[in-house]
C-alpha positions in Angstrom: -4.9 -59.2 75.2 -5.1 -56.5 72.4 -8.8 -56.0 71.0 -9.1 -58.7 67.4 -7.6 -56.4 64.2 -5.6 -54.0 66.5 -1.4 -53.9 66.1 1.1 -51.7 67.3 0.7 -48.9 69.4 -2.4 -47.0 69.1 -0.4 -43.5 70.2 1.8 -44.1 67.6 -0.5 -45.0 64.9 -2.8 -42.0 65.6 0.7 -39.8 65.5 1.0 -41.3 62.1 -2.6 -40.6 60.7 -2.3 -37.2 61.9 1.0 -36.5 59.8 -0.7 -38.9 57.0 -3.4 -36.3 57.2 -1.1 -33.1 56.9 1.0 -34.6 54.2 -2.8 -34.5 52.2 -3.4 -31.2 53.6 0.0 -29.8 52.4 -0.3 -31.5 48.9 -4.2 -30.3 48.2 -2.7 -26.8 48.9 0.3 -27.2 46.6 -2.1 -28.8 44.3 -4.8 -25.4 44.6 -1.8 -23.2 44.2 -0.1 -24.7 40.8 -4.0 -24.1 39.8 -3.8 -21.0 41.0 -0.6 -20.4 38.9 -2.0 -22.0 36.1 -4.8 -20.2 35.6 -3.0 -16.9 36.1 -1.1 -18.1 33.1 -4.1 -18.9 31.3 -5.3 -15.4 31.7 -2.4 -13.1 30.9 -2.6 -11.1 28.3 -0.9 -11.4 24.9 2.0 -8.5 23.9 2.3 -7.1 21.0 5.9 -5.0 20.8 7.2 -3.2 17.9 10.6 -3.2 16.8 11.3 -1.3 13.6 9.3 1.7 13.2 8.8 4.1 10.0 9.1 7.9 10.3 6.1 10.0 11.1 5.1 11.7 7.9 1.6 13.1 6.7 1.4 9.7 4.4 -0.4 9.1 2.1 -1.3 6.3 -0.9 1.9 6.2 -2.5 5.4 5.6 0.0 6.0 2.5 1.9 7.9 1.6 4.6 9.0 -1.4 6.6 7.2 -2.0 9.6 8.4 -4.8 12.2 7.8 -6.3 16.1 6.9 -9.7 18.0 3.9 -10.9 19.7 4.2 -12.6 23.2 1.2 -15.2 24.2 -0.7 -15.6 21.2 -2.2 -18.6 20.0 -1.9 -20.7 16.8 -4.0 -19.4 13.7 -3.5 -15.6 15.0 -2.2 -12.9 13.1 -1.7 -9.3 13.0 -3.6 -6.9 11.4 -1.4 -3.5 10.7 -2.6 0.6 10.6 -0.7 4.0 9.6 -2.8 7.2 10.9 -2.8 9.9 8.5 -5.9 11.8 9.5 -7.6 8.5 9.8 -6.8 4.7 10.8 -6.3 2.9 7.2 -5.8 -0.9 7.5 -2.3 -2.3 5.8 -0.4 -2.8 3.5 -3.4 -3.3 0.8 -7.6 -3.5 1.5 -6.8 -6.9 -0.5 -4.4 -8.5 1.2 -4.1 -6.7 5.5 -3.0 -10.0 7.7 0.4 -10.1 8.6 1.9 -13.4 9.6 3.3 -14.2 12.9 6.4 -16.3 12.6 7.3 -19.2 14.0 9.8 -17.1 16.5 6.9 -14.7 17.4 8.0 -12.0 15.5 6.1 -10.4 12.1 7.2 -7.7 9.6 5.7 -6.0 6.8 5.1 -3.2 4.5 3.0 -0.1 5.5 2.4 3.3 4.0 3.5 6.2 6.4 1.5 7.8 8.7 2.0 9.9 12.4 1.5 7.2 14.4 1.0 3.1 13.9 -0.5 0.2 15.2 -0.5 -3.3 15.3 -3.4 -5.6 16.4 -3.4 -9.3 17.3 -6.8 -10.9 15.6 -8.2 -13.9 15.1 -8.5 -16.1 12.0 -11.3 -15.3 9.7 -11.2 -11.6 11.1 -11.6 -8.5 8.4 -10.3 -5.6 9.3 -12.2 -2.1 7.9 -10.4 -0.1 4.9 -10.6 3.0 7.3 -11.9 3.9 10.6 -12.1 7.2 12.8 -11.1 5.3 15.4 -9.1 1.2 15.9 -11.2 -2.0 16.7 -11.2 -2.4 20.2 -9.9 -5.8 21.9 -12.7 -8.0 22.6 -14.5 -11.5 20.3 -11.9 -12.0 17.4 -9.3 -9.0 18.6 -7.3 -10.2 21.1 -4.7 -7.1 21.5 -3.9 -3.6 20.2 -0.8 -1.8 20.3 0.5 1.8 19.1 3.4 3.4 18.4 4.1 7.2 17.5 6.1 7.2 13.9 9.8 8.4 14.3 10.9 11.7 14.1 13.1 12.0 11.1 16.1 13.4 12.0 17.7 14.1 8.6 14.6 14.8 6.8 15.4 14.2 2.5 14.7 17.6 1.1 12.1 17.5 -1.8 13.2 18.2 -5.0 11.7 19.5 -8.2 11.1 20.1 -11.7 10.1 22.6 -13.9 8.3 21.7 -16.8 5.6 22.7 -19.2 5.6 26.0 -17.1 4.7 24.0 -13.9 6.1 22.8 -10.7 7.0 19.0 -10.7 7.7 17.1 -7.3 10.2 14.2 -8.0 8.7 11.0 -6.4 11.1 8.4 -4.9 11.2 5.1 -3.0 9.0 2.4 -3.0 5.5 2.2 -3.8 2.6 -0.5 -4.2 1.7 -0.8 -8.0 -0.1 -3.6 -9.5 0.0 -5.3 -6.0 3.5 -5.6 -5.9 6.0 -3.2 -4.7 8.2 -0.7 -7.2 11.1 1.2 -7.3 11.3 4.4 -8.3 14.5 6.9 -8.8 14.5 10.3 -9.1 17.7 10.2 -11.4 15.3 8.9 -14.1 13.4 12.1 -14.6 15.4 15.1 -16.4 14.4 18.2 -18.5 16.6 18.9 -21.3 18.4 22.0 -22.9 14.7 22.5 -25.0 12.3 21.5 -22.3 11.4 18.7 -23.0 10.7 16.0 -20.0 12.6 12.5 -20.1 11.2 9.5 -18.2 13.1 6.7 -17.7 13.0 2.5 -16.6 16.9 1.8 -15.5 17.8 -1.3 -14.3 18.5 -1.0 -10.0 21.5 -1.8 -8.3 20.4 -4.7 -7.1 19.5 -6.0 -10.7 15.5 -4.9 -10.2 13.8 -2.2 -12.8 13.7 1.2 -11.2 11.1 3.5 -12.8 10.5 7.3 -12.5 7.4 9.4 -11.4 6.7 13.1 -10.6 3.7 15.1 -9.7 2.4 18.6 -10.0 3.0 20.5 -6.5 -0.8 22.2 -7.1 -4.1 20.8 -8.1 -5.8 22.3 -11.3 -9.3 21.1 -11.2 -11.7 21.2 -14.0 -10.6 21.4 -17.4 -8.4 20.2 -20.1 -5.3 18.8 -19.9 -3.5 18.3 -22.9 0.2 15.9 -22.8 2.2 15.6 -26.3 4.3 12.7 -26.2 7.5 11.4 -28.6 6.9 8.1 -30.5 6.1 6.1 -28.7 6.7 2.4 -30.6 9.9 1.6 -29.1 8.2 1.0 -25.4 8.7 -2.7 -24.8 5.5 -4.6 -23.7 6.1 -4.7 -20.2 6.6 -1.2 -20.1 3.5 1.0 -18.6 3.6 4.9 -19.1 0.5 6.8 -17.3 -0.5 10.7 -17.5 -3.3 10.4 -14.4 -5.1 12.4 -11.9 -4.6 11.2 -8.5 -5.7 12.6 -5.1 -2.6 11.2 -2.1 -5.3 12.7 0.7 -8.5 11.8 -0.3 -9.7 7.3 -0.8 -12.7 8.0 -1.6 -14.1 8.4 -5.1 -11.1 6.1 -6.0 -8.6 8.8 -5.2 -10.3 10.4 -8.1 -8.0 8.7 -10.5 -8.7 8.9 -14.7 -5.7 7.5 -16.5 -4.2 8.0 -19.6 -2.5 4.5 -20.2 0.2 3.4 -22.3 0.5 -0.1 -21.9 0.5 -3.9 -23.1 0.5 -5.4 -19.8 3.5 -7.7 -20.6 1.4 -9.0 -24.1 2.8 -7.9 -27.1 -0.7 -8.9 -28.6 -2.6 -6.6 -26.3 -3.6 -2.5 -27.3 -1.8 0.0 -25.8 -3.7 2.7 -25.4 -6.2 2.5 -22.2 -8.4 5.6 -21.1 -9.4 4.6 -17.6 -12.1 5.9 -14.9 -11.6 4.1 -11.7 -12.1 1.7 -10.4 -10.7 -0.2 -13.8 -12.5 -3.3 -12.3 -15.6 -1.9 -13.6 -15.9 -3.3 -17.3 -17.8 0.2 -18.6 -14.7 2.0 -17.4 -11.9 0.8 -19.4 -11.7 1.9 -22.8 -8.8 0.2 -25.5 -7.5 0.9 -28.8 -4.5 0.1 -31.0 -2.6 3.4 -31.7 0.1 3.9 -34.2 3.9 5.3 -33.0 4.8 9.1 -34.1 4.2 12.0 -31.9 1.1 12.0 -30.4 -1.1 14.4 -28.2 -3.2 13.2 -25.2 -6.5 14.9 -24.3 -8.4 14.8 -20.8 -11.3 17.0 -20.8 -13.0 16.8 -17.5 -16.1 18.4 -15.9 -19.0 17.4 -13.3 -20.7 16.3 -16.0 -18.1 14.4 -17.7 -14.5 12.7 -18.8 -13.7 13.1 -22.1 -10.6 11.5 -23.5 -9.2 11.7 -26.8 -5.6 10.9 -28.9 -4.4 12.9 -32.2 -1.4 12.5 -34.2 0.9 15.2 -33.9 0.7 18.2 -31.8 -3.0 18.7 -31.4 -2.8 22.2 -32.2 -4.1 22.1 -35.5 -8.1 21.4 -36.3 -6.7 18.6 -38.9 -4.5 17.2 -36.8 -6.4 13.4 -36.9 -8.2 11.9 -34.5 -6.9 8.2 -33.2 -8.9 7.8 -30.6 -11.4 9.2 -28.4 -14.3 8.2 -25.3 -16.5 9.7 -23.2 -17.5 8.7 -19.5 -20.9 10.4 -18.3 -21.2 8.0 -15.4 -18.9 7.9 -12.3 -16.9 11.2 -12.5 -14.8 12.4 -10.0 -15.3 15.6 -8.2 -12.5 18.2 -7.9 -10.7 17.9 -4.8 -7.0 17.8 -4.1 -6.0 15.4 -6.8 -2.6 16.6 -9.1 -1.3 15.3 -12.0 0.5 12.5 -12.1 3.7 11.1 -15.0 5.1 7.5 -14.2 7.2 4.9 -15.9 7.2 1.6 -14.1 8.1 -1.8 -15.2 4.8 -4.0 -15.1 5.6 -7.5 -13.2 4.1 -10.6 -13.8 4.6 -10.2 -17.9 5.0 -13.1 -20.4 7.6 -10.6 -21.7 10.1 -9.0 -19.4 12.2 -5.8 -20.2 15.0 -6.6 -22.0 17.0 -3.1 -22.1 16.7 0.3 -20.7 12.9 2.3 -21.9 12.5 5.9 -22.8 9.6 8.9 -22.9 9.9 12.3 -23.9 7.5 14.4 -23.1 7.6 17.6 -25.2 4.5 19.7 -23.9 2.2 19.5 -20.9 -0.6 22.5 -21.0 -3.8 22.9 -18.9 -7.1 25.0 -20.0 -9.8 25.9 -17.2 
């Protein structure tokens, strides 16, 4: 008789809860290997690629360019923060506005300023990125990856081109550029000197239906002194037109790229003054001086020291003791020091207006002179 409970063969059973047993065996190892495999996974490390490039070029605050790539194994809620090198790392496109989105393909674009080389790093949300840095954040807590590229070597570099005017050397600028947070044309067919000398600034409308202004630059910095711009009427500048005589240093952030503005300007409100003398930042109430000026030929003063900036407008061509006064300010607090900043002459188009353009706008410069 078989013992009570027992069936079967007992060789046979024991055969079978050996195999039972291996069948567990084999599947916990399958099971510690798909772990395995998933935490490998877990820990690989996001990819950051690049796939558009800008040339490398000494940069500067003024040209933009597109920048583009994709981002393999990032998370939701992660974006890209973007830097051009030009002597240092600066964050872009603006200090007000540096994430870049990741789209829903894994790939991100956006604007950047030129620079040698580039770089791209994957961050996490709520991370701010510094304005400049010797050197780029390294990956650990909210950055999660860094990547850099060298810029492109152009290989049919655009020769510069220039002016001559008021006895000076002008550098035509072209291309896009960041202006009043938004990004603006500018076309060196707009800027001309006629058959008596005088310099013509115009807003044209684009190919593409946009406003394309004009802008050049002296090829030399003057320093200290006085410099002295006598402009045609200008009452037939619609108010969404903006005409600036500046200083402005391309190499050099700090001091606010040492930029004082002559500004002739409504800001799209035909109720607004037109005539703005500015010492950066214009955020900073003391520093922005208004006043309503009359059209006619007028002469532009900018008087400027370690001490001070003294700005002043008279009616005609401010060579004459008489010649009346129309407005005038002087900043004691805040002043640049002399560096590498140039003069700058722009006509843009201001966005955002109540009151776009409405037909092609005008200056005529007829004399620009400098006094140490």
């Amino acid at each position: 008789m078989s013992p009570p409970f027992q069936t079967g063969n007992p060789r046979s059973e024991r055969r079978c809860i050996g195999v039972a047993i291996g069948i567990c065996f084999f599947a916990l190892a399958h099971i510690v290997a798909l772990a395995g495999c998933a935490s490998w996974r877990s820990e690989a490390k996001p990819v950051i690629e690049f796939t558009k490039v800008p040339v490398a070029d000494e940069g500067g605050a003024i040209i933009l360019d597109t920048i583009a790539g994709r981002v393999t194994g990032n998370r939701p809620g992660q974006h890209i923060v973007l830097f051009a090198h030009s002597r240092m790392w600066w964050s872009q496109p603006f200090v007000n506005n540096p994430m870049t989105d990741i789209k829903p393909d894994s790939t991100w674009e956006n604007q950047t300023h030129l620079g040698t080389k580039y770089a791209a790093v994957l961050v996490e949300a709520g991370y701010r990125p510094p304005e400049t840095s010797d050197e780029l954040p390294p990956v650990g807590g909210p950055v999660v990856a860094v990547a850099i590229v060298d810029g492109v070597p152009s290989e049919n570099p655009i020769p510069p081109k220039f002016v001559q005017f008021g006895g000076y050397e002008w550098k035509f600028r072209a291309g896009k550029i960041d202006g009043f947070g938004v990004f603006i044309r500018r076309d060196p067919a707009n800027v001309w000197v006629d058959d008596d000398g005088f310099l013509h600034l115009r807003l044209s409308r684009c190919s593409e239906g946009a406003w394309c202004g004009a802008e050049i630059a002296l090829t030399r910095s003057l320093g200290y002194g006085t410099y002295k711009f006598t402009v045609r009427d200008i009452s037939q500048l619609e108010p969404a037109a903006y005409f600036g005589m500046l200083t402005y240093d391309d190499k050099e952030a700090g001091q606010h790229h040492r930029e004082m503005d002559i500004e002739i300007a409504r800001w799209g409100d035909p109720t607004m003054k037109n005539l703005h003398y500015v010492l950066q930042p214009y955020y900073v109430p003391v520093n922005v001086s208004s006043f309503s000026i009359p059209g006619g030929r007028l002469t532009y003063f900018l008087q400027w020291n370690a001490e001070a900036a003294e700005f002043k407008t008279v009616r005609g061509s401010g060579d004459d003791i008489e010649d009346q006064v129309l407005a005038e300010h002087r900043y004691t607090s805040g002043i640049p020091t002399h560096g590498d900043e140039t003069v700058h002459v722009c006509l843009f188009a201001f966005p955002n207006s109540k009151k776009t353009l409405t037909k092609e706008n005008e200056i005529v410069l007829e004399k620009f002179e400098f006094l140490p």
